[in-house]
C-alpha beads as a LAMMPS data file, in Angstrom:
LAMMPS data file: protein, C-alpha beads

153 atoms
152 bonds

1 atom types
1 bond types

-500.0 500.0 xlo xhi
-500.0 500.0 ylo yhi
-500.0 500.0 zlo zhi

Masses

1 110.0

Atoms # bond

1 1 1 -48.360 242.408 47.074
2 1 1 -51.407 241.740 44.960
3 1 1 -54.307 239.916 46.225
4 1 1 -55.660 236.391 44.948
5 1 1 -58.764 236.615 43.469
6 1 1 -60.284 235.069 46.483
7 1 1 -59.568 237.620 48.709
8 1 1 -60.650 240.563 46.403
9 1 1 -64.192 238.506 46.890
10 1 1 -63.805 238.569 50.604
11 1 1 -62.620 242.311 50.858
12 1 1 -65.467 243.331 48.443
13 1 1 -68.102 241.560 50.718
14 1 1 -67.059 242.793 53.711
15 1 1 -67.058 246.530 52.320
16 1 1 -71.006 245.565 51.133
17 1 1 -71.373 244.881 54.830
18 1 1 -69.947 247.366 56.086
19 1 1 -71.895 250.122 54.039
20 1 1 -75.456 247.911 54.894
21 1 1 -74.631 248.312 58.519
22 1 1 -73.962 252.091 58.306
23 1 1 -76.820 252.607 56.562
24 1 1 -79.177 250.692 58.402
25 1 1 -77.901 252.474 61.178
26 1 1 -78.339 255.693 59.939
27 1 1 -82.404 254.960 59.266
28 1 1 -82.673 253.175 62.393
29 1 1 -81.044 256.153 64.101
30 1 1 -83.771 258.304 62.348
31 1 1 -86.914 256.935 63.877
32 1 1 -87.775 257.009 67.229
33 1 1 -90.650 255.613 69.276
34 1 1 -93.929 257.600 70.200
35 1 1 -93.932 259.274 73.314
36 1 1 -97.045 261.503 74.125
37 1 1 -94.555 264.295 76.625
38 1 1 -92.071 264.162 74.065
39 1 1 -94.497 264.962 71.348
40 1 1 -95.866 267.483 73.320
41 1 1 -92.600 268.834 74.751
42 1 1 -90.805 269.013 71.646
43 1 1 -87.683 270.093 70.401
44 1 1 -86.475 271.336 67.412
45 1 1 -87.598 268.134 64.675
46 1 1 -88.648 265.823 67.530
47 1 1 -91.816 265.329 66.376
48 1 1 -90.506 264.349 62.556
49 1 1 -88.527 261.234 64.637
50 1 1 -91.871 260.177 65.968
51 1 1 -94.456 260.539 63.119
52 1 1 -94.164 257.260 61.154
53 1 1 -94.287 255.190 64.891
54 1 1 -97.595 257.520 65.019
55 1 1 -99.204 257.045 62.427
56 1 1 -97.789 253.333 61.767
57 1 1 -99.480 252.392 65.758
58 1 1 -102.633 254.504 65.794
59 1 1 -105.325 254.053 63.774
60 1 1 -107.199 257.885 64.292
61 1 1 -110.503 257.282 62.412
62 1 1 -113.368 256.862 65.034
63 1 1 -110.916 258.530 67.989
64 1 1 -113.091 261.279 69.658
65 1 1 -111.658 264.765 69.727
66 1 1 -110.783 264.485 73.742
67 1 1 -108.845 261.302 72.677
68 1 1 -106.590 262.894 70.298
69 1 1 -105.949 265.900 72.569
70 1 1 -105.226 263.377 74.968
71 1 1 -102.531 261.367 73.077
72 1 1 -101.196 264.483 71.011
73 1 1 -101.881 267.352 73.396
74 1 1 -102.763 270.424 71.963
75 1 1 -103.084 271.524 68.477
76 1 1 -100.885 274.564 67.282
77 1 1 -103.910 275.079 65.234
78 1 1 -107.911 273.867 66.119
79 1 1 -111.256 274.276 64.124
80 1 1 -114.733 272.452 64.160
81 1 1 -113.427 270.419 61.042
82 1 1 -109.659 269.841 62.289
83 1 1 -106.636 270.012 64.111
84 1 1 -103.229 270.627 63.011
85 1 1 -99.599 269.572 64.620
86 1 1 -96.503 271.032 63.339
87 1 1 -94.124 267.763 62.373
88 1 1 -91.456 269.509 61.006
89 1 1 -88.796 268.831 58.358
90 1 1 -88.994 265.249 56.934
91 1 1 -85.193 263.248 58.292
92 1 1 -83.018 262.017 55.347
93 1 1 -80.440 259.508 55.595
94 1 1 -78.202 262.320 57.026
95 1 1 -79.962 264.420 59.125
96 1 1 -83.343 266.943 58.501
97 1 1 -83.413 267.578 54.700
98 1 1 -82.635 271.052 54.536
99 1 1 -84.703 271.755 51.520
100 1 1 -87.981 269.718 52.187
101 1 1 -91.480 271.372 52.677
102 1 1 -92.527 271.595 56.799
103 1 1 -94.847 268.496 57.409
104 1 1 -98.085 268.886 59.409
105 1 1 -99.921 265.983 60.414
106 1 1 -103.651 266.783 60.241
107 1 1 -106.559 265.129 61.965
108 1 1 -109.890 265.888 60.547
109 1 1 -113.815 265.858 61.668
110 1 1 -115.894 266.526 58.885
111 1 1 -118.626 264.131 59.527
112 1 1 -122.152 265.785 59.308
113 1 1 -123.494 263.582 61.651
114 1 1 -120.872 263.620 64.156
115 1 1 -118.281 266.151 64.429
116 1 1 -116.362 264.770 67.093
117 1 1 -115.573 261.966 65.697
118 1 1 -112.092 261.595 63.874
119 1 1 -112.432 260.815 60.040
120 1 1 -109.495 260.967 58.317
121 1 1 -105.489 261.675 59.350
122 1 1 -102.584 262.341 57.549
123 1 1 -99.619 264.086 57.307
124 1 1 -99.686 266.908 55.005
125 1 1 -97.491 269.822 53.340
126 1 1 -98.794 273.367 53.372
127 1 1 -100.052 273.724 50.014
128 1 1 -102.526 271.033 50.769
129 1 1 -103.540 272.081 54.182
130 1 1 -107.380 273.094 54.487
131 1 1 -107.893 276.100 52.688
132 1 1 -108.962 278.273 55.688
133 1 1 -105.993 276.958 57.681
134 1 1 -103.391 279.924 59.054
135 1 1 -100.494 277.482 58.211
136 1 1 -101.587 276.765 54.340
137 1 1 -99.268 278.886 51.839
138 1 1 -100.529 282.081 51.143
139 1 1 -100.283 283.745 47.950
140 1 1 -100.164 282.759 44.368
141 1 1 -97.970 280.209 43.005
142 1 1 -94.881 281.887 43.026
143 1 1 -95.288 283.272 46.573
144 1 1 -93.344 280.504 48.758
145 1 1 -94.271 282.358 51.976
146 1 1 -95.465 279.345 54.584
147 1 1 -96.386 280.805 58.088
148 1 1 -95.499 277.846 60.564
149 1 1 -95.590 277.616 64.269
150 1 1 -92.692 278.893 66.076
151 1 1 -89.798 276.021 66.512
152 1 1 -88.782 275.484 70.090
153 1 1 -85.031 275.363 70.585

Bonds

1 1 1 2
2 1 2 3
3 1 3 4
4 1 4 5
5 1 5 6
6 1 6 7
7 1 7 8
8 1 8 9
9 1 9 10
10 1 10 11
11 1 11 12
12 1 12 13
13 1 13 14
14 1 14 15
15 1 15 16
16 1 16 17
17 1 17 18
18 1 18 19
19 1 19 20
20 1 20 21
21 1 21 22
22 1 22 23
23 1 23 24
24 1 24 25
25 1 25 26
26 1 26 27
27 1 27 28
28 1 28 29
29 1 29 30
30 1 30 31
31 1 31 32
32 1 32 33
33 1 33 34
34 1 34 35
35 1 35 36
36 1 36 37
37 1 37 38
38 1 38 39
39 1 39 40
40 1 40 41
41 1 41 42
42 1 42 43
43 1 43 44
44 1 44 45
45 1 45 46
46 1 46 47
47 1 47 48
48 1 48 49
49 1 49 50
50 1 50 51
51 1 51 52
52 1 52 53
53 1 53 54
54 1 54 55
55 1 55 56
56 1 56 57
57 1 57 58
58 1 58 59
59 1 59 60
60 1 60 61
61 1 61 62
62 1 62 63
63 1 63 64
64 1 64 65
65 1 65 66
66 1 66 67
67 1 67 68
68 1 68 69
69 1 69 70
70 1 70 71
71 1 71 72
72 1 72 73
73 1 73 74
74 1 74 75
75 1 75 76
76 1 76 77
77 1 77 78
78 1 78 79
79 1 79 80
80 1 80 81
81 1 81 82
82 1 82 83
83 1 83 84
84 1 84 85
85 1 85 86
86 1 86 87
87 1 87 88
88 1 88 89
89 1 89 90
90 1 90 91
91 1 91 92
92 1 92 93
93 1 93 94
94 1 94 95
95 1 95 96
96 1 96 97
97 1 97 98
98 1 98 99
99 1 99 100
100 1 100 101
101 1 101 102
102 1 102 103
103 1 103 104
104 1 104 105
105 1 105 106
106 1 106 107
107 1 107 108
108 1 108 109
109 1 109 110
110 1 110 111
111 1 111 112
112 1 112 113
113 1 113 114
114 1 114 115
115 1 115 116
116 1 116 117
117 1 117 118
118 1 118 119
119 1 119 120
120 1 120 121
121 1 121 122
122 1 122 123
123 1 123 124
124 1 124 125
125 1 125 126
126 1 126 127
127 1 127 128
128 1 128 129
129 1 129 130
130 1 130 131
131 1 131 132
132 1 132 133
133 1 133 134
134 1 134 135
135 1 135 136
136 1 136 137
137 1 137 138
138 1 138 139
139 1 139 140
140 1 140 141
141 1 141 142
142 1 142 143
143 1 143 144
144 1 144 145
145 1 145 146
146 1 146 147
147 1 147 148
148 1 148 149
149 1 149 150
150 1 150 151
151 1 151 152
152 1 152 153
């Protein structure tokens, strides 16, 4: 039995649909809302579900120190100019992409003026980190070796 041309068109759009809802699924499955205990109570790649509700609902610049350490808990990594939290492994349309650099999402304070102040934010890989940072890759540039904070389970 051979279809009419008709159908084929029918068939064809309803196999469109079907992949737009899986996919759309998939990245909506991917993100998850900001949660300040289940950012600091993380698990595994929590945080990477989190990140772009983060950064797409806060605006850090002008935030005081306390503030941020308020919303984001503790840093695995504090200095007078910064503070760095582990992210994790960016999510792909199938799960954590398995060869992706760790993501850290950094908050710095390097106003003269007023160090307590937030003035920038982003989140970062560890060959950009700040060059005195315990997380940025050490070596030269064919030494991959990234120290990063222990994953909970």
């Amino acid at each position: 039995m051979e279809l009419k041309a008709k159908d084929k068109i029918i068939v064809a759009i309803l196999v469109v649909l079907a992949v737009v809802v899986f996919i759309g699924g998939r990245i909506h499955d991917t993100r998850t809302g900001f949660e300040t205990e289940k950012w600091v109570n993380y698990q595994g790649n929590d945080r990477q579900l989190m990140i772009q509700d983060l950064v797409d609902r806060t605006r850090f610049v002008g935030m005081t120190r306390e503030e941020v350490i308020a919303d984001l808990g503790d840093a695995e990594e504090a200095a007078e100019e910064y503070l760095i939290y582990y992210v994790g492994k960016p999510q792909g349309l199938f799960g954590t992409k398995p060869d992706a650099d760790v993501e850290y999402l950094v908050i710095e304070f390097t106003d003269e003026d007023n160090k307590d102040k937030v003035t920038a934010s982003g989140v970062m890989t560890a060959d950009v980190l700040p060059k005195d940072s315990m997380f940025r890759v050490k070596g030269d540039a064919t030494d991959n070796t990234v120290l990063t904070p222990t994953e909970k389970e």
